[in-house]
Structures are given as C-alpha cells and as structure tokens.
C-alpha positions in Angstrom: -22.8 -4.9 -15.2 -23.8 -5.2 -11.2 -20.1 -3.5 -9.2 -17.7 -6.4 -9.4 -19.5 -9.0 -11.2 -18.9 -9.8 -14.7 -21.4 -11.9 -17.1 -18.6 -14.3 -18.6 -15.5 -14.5 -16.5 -13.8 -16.1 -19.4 -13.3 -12.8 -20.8 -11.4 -11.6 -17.5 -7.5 -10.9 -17.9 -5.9 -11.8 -14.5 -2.6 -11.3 -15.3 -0.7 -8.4 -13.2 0.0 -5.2 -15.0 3.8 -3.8 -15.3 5.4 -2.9 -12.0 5.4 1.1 -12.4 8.2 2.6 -11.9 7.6 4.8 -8.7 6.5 1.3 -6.9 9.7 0.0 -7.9 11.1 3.2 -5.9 8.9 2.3 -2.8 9.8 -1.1 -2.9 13.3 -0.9 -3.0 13.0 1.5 0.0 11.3 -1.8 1.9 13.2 -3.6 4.4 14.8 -6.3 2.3 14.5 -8.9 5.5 10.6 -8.6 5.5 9.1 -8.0 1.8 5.6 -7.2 1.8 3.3 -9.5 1.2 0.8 -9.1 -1.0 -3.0 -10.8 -0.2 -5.5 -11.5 -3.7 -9.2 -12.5 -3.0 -12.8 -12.0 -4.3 -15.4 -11.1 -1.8 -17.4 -14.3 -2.1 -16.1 -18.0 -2.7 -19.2 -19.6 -2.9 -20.2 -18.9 -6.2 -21.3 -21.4 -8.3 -19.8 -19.7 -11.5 -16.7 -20.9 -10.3 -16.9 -24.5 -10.5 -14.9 -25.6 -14.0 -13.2 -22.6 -13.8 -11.8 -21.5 -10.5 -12.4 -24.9 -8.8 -12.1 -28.2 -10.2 -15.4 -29.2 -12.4 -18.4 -31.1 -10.5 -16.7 -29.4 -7.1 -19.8 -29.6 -4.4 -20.9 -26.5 -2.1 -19.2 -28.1 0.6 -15.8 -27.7 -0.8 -16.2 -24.6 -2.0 -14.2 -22.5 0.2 -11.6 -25.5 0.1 -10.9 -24.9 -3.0 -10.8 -21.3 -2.5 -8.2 -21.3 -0.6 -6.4 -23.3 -3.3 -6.8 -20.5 -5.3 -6.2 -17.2 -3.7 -4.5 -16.4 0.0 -7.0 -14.1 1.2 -11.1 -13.4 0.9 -13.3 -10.6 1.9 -15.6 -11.8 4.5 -19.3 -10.1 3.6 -20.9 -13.1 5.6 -20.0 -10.7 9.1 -21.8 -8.0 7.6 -25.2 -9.7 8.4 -25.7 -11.7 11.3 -22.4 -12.6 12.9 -21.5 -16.4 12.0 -21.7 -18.5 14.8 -18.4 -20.1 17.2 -18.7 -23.2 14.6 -18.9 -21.2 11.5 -16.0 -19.6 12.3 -13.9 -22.6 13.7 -14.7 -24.3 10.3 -13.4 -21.8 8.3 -10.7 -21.8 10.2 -10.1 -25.2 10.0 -10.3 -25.4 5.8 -7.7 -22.3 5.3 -4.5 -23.1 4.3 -1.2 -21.7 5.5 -0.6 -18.1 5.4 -4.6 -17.3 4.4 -6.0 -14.4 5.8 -10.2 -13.9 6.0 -10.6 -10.3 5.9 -13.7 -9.6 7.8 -16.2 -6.6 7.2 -18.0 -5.0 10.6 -21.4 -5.8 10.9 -23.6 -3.4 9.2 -26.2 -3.7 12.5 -23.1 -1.9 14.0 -21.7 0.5 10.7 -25.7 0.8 9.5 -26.8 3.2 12.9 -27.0 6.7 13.3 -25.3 5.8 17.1 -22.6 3.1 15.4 -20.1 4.5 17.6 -21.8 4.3 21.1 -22.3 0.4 20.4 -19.4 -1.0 22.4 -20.6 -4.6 23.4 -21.7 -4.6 19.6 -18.1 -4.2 18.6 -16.4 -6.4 21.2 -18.7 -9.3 20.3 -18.0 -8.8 16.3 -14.1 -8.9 17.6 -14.1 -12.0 19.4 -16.1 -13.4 17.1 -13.4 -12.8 14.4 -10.3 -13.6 16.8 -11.7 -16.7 16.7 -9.9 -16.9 13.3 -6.9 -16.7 14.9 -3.8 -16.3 12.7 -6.2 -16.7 9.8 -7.7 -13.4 10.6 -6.8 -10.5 8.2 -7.9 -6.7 7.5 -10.7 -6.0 9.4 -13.2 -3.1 7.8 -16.0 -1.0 7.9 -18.7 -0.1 5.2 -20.4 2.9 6.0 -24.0 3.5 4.6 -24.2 6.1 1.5 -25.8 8.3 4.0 -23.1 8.5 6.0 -21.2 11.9 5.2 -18.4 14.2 6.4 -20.4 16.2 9.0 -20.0 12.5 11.0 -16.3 12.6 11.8 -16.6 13.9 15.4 -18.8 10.0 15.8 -16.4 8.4 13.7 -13.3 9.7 16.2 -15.2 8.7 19.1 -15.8 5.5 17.7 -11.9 4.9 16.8 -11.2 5.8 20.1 -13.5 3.2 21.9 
C-alpha cells in the first residue's frame, strides 16, 4: 500500500468511530453558541477512481471537483505545493465550492524544500495572496517540511514564524 491510497476503496469503512468519552468532556466544555465545526476531505479530488463511487458514474474531469464538493466540505490543496496555480485557477475553484467549503492549502515546497525557507519573504507573500484569493473558501494553511529537515532547525523555523 502507497501512504493513503488504498487498492479497492470498496473495502473502506467510512463510518465515524464512537465519540470517546474524554471528547465528550471537551466538548461539553465548548461554547454551546459556536460548536465546532468539523472539516472531512481527501488530498486530491481528481481521481479517477472516484467516478461510480464518490461521484456520479460517467462524471467528466471537468466536474470533478464539482462533485467533490458534493461530497466532502473541505480538501487538502497539494496542487500549491508545486508551482503556485495561477489568478484563474484559483478564481475557478473558487467559483465551483459550495457554501461553507474550505481548500486547505499546503506552502509551496520551492519555499518549505530550501535550506534558507525562512529568509524567502516575497516567496511567502506571493503563496498568500495567491491563496486569499480563495477568499472565504480558504481553509488551514500548512507546511510540509522535507525529511531532512530536523530539530537542530528551530532557531530558522522561529525566524520564519516571525516574518
């Protein structure tokens, strides 16, 4: 099995394990006049696996993330850890997400990927207003460090918090 893929998602049990009891504790702790909300989502939603099982059969590409949204109310955006989508891209998306969805976008790795990550401020401010052009569509943001990248980098990863 590749992480997070599964050969036959027909053998998948989505259904929601019992509510343990020490969450019931935390939750009843929660301000009553704004429960949490809770956000489900895969990190892709154009895969073609899902068509006749997630999405409707004989669904085209082009509705893919259409139907997506359908389906779940939030998605792990690995697309912004390559090249950044472009203004369109990102206006479409935005444009196809139903109420309430959230796109939860992951940094670039051009950006999380370098030795210098955190001295690459116009890198960053261009990934965020790229992504605030999801407007009230935009989730989470987060970062994906390389394998490489190990405790004796916290004094980089403070500075790059702070910018």
């Amino acid at each position: 099995m590749d992480f997070g893929r599964v050969q036959n998602i027909d053998a998948v049990d989505f259904r929601l394990p019992e509510t343990h009891p020490l969450s019931e504790q935390v939750f009843s702790q929660l301000n009553q006049q704004m429960p949490p909300k809770i956000y489900i989502g895969c990190p892709v939603w154009a895969d073609k696996g899902y068509v006749g099982k997630v999405f409707p059969p004989k669904t085209p590409a082009k509705h893919y993330l259409r139907e997506y949204c359908k389906q779940f109310n939030s998605i792990e955006v690995n697309a912004t850890h390559y090249p950044l989508p472009s203004t369109d891209t990102i206006k479409k998306w935005k444009e196809v997400a139903t109420p309430g969805f959230k796109f939860c976008p992951k940094f670039p790795q051009h950006i999380s990927h370098r030795k210098d990550f955190d001295e690459k401020v116009e890198w960053i401010d261009l990934f965020l207003t790229s992504i605030y052009g999801l407007g009230k569509h935009l989730g989470t943001s987060f970062i994906q460090f390389p394998p490489y990248f190990k405790p004796d980098k916290i004094k980089q990863l403070d500075n790059f918090f702070k910018k």
